[in-house]
C-alpha positions as a printed Julia matrix, in Angstrom:
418×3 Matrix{Float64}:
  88.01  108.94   85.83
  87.72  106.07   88.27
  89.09  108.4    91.54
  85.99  110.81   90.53
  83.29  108.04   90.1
  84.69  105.4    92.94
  86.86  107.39   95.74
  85.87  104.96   97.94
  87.65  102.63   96.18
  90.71  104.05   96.82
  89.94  104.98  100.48
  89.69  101.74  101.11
  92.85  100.49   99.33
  94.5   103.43  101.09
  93.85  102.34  104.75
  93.88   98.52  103.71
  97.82   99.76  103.06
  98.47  101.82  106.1
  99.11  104.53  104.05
  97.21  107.89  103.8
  93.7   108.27  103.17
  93.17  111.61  103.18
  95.56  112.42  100.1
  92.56  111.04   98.44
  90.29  114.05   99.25
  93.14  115.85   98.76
  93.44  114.72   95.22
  89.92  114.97   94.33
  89.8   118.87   95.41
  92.87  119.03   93.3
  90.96  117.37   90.4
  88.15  119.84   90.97
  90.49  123.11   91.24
  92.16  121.88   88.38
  88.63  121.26   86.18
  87.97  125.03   86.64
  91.04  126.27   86.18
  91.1   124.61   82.87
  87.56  126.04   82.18
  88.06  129.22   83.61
  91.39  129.43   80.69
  89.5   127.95   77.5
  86.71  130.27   78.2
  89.01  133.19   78.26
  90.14  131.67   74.8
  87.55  131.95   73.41
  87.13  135.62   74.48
  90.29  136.2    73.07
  89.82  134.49   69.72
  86.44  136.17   69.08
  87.82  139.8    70.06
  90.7   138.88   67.76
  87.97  138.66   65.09
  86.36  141.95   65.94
  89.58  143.65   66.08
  90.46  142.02   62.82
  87.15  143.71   60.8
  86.95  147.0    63.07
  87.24  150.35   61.47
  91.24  151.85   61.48
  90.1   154.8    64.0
  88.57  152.15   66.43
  91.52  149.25   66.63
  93.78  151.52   68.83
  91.17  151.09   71.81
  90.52  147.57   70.74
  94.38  146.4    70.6
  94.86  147.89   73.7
  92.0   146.14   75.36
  92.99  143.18   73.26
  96.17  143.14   75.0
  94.71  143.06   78.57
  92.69  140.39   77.47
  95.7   138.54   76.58
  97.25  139.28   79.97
  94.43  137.5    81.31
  94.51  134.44   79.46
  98.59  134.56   80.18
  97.48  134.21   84.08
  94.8   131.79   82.97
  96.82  129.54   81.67
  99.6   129.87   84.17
  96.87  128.85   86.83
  95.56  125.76   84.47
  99.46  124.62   84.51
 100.26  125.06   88.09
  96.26  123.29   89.09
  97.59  120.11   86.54
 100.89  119.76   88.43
  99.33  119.76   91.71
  96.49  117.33   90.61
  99.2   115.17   88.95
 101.7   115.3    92.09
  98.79  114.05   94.8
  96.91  111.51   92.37
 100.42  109.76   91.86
 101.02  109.64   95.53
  98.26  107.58   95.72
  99.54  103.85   95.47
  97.95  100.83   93.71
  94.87   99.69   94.14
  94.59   96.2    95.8
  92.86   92.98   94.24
  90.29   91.51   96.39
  91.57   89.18   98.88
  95.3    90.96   99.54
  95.34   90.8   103.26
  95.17   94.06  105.44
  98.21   94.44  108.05
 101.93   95.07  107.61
 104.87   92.63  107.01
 104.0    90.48  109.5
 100.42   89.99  108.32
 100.86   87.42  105.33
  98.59   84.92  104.42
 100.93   81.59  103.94
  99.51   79.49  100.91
 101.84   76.86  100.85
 104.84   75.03  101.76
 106.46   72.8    99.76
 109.34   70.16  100.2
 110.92   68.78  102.93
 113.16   70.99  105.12
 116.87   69.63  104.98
 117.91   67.62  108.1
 121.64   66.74  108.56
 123.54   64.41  110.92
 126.6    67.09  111.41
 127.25   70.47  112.1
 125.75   73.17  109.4
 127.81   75.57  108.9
 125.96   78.85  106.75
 126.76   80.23  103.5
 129.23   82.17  103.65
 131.96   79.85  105.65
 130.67   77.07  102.64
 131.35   79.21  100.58
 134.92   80.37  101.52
 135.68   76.62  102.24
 134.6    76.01   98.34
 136.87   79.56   97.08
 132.84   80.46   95.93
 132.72   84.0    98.06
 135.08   86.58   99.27
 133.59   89.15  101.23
 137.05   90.59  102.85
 138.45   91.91   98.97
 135.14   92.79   98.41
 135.0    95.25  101.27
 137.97   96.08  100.56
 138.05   97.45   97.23
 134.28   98.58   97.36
 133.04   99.01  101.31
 130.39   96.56  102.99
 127.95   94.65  101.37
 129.58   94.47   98.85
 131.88   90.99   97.81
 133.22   88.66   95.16
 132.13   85.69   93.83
 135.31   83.69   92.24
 135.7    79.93   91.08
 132.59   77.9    91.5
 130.41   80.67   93.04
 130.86   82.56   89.71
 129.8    79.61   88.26
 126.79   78.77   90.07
 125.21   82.24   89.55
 125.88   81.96   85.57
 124.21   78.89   85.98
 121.43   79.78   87.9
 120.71   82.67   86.05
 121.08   80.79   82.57
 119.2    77.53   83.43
 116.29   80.64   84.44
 116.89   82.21   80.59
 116.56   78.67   79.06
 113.17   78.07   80.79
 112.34   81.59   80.06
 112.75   81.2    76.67
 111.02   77.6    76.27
 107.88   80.11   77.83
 108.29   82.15   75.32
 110.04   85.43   76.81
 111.97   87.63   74.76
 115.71   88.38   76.6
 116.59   91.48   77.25
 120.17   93.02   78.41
 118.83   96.23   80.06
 120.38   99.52   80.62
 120.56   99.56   84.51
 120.86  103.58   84.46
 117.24  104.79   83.61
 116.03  108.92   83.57
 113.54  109.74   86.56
 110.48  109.94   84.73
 111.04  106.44   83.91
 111.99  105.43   87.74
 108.91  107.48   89.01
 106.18  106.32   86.82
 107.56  102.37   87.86
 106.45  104.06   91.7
 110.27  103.18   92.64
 110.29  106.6    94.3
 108.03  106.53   96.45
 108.64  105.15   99.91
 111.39  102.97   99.34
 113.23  106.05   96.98
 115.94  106.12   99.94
 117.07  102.28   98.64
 117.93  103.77   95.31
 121.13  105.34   94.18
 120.94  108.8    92.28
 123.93  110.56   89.9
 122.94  113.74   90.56
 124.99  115.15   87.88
 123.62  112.97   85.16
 119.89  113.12   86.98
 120.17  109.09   86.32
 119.23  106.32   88.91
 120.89  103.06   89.16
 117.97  100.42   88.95
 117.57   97.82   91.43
 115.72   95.75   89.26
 114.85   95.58   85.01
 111.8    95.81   85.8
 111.94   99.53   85.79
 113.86   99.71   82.79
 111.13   96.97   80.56
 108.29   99.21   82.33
 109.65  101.98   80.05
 110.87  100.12   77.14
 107.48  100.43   75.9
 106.52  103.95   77.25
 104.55  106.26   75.24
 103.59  103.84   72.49
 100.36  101.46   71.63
 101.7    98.12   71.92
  99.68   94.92   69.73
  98.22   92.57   72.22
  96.24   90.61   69.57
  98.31   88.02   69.87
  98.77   87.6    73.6
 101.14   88.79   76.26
 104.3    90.56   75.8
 106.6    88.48   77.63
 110.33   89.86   78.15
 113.32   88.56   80.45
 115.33   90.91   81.55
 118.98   90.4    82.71
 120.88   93.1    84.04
 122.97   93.92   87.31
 120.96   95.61   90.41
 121.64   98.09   92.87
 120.35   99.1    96.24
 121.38  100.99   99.56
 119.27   98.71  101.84
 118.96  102.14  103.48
 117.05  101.29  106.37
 118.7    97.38  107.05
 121.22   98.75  109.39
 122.48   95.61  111.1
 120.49   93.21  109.49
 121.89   90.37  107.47
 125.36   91.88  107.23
 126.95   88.05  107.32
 127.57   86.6   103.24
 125.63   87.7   100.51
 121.84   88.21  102.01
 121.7    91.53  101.58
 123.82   93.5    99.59
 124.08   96.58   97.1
 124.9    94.89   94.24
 123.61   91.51   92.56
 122.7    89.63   89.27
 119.08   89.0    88.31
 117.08   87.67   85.76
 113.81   89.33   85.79
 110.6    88.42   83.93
 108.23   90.88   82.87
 105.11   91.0    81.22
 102.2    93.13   79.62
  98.97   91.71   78.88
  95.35   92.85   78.86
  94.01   93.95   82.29
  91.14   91.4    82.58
  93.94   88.25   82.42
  96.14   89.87   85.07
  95.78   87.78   87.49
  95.82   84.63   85.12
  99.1    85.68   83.93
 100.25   86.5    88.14
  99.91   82.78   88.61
 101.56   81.54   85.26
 104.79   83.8    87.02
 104.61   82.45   90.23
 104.3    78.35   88.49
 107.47   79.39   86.76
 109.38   80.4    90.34
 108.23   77.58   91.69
 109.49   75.15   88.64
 112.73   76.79   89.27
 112.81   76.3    93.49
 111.19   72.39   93.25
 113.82   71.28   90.75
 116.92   73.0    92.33
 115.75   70.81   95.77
 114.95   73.52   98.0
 112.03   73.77  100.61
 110.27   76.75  100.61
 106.79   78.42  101.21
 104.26   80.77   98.81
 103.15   83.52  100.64
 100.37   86.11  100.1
 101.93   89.89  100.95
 100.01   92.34  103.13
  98.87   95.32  101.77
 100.76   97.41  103.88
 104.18   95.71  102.33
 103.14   95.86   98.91
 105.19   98.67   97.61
 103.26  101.69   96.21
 103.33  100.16   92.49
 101.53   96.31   93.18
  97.99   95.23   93.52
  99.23   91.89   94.98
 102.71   90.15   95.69
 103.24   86.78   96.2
 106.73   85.88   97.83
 108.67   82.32   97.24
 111.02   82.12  100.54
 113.29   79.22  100.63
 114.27   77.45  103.9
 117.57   78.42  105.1
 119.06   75.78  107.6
 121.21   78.17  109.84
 118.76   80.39  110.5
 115.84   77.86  110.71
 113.11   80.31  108.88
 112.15   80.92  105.25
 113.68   83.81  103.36
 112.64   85.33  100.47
 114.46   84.11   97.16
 111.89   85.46   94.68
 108.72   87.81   94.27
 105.94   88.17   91.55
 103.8    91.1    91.56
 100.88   92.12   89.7
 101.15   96.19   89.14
  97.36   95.99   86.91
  97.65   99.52   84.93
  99.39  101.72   87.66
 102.61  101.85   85.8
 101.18  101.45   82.13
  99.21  104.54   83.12
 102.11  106.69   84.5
 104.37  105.59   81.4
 101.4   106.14   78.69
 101.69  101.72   77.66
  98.48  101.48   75.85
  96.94   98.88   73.66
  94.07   99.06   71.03
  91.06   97.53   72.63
  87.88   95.43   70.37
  86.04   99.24   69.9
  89.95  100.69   68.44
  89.76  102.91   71.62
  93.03  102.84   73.78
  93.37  101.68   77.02
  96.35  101.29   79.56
  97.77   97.83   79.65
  98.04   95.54   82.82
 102.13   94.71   83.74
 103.35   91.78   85.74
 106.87   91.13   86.75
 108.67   88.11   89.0
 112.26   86.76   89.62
 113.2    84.07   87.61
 116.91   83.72   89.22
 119.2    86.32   91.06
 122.07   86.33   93.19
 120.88   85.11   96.54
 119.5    81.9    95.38
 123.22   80.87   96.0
 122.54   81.27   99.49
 119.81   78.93  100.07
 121.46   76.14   97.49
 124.97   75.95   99.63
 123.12   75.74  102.72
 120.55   73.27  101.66
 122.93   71.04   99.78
 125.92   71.79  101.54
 127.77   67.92  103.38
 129.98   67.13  106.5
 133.35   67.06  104.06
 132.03   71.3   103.28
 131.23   70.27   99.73
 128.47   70.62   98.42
 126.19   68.26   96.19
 124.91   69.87   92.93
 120.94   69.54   91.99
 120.78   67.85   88.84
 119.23   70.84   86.53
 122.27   72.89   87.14
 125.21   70.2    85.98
 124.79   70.78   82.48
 125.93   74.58   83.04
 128.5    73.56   84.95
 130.49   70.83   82.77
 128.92   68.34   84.35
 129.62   68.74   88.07
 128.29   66.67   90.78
 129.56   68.11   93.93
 131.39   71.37   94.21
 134.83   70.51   96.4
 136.57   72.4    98.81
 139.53   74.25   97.42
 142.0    72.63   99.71
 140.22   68.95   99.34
């Protein structure tokens, strides 16, 4: 086991992540309690199974003794085994507490601590006043936040006309492409059981942004990801072949518990969006080979919709408990005059494979956890960043070129009363 052999490791990983390191040593006494608790119960087994034997061939005026002391015997394995149980759940509860490893090279630090690694395309300039998303949209009939308040509370809205449009678009020019790379599509369930949720490591420190039924004991997923991490769970998947590629589309859902005031203008940040979500599992040694075929994808998408936007490398510390290493895509948004995130790929290596049981016949026909990969291939907010970008003087708005052939056609989206 590699947190017996190489603690450091994680010690390391740990502290690179601002998280704690001492739920480490915690873990490994829990692996040792729970090593001799197990031994402590099998030998006590096989007390009982060789007095059962004894018992079996002793003379008829000797077994009363013996099934007596036969019985405290099996008292004593009862307790055994009760200990052996308890030890298991304790080890299991602290060793999944323990987040992801990092790859080599994720910087140290917290949100602010990225390492940028690119920026692409020129940032939009414009001769007239920009107006932001959300009054472009309600010029083009695209958003309604008032009826969607309304009938649902905040941060929540509707997209009618055009702005329904756009996201079909969006999210089927990202299927298309998905497809010609040779994903599978998926319609996901977006209510998953917590066993599923929890071996993803979406309840971990950001398990106050997800919504609970209690009296279902279902969770409302804020991504597919978590529901194409299980589609495979406890079963040996065939990797001869290559990757298992699958894009997921579903509806998402999160509290943004903790983004209290933040972003509460248009459709930044919201409870409830569209996404198309790729996800893959492949062998662990072309992990990170695969991370950067993801991220090439994103970027396809971002370059030929005309938006600016940067690569960044995530600190460790902003990782989320489930990925070795992140890279973000953040698009330029004019009216606030900084990047924002559209999209994210992450490389999760065998953390979740390992917590769901994904496993895949190696060259010696042993198994071995597999390595998963997911990234956004088109969601919701993207609309954000395209009205601003492309948005004119007039309040229409021009269309990029990739997107007209969802859309009948259409060069510029008009406003309603133009």
């Amino acid at each position: 086991m590699l947190l017996r052999d190489q603690p450091d490791l994680f010690r390391r990983s740990q502290k690179a992540r601002g998280a704690s390191v001492s739920v480490v040593d915690d873990a490994l006494a829990a692996d040792s309690s729970r090593r001799a608790a197990i031994s402590a119960y099998e030998e006590l087994r096989a007390e009982q199974n060789a007095f059962g034997k004894l018992v079996a061939k002793a003379p008829k005026e000797e077994k009363a003794v013996l099934v007596a002391e036969a019985k405290g015997l099996a008292d004593k394995v009862k307790e055994a085994q009760q200990l052996a149980n308890e030890s298991e759940a304790e080890f299991v509860r602290l060793a999944g507490s323990i987040q992801n490893l990092i790859v080599d090279g994720v910087p140290e630090g917290g949100e602010d601590d990225f390492v940028t690694l690119r920026e692409v395309g020129a940032k939009p300039e414009f001769d007239f006043p920009v107006r932001d998303h959300l009054e472009i949209g309600e010029l083009l009939g695209a958003i309604d936040m008032a009826r969607g308040t309304k009938v649902s509370g905040s941060r929540f809205y509707f997209l009618s006309g055009i702005g329904a449009r756009l996201e079909i678009a969006l999210m089927s020019l990202g299927l298309d492409r998905a497809l010609n790379a040779g994903f599978t599509p998926l319609i996901t369930p977006t209510l998953v059981r917590p066993e599923i949720m929890a071996g993803t490591g979406f309840l971990g420190s950001h398990a106050d942004e997800v919504y609970h039924l209690e009296d279902e004991d279902l969770y409302l997923t804020g991504t597919s990801e978590v529901a194409m991490a299980g589609y495979h769970s406890d079963e040996i998947i065939d990797l001869e072949k290559g990757p298992l590629r699958y894009a997921g589309w579903s509806t998402c859902y999160r509290k943004e518990a903790g983004s209290y005031g933040k972003d509460t203008r248009g459709i930044i940040r919201v409870h409830q969006f569209n996404k198309l979500e790729m996800f893959v599992y492949t062998r662990p040694e072309d992990a990170e080979e695969e991370h950067q075929r993801l991220l090439g994808w994103q970027e396809g998408m971002l370059r030929d919709l005309g938006l600016s936007y940067r690569v960044i490398d995530t600190a460790a510390g902003d990782l989320g408990s489930s990925a070795a290493r992140k890279f973000d895509v953040e698009a330029w948004v004019p009216t606030q005059g900084a990047y924002r995130e559209l999209t994210s790929t992450s490389n999760c290596t065998t953390y979740q494979a390992r917590r769901l049981s994904t496993r895949f016949r190696g060259e010696d026909g042993k198994t071995t956890p597999a390595a998963t990969l997911n990234g956004t291939l088109a969601t919701t907010r993207w609309i954000v960043a395209l009205l601003e970008t492309h948005q004119r003087a007039d309040g229409s708005v021009f269309i990029p070129e990739v997107l007209r052939p969802y859309l009948g056609g259409l060069e510029v989206a008009l406003p309603v009363n133009a």
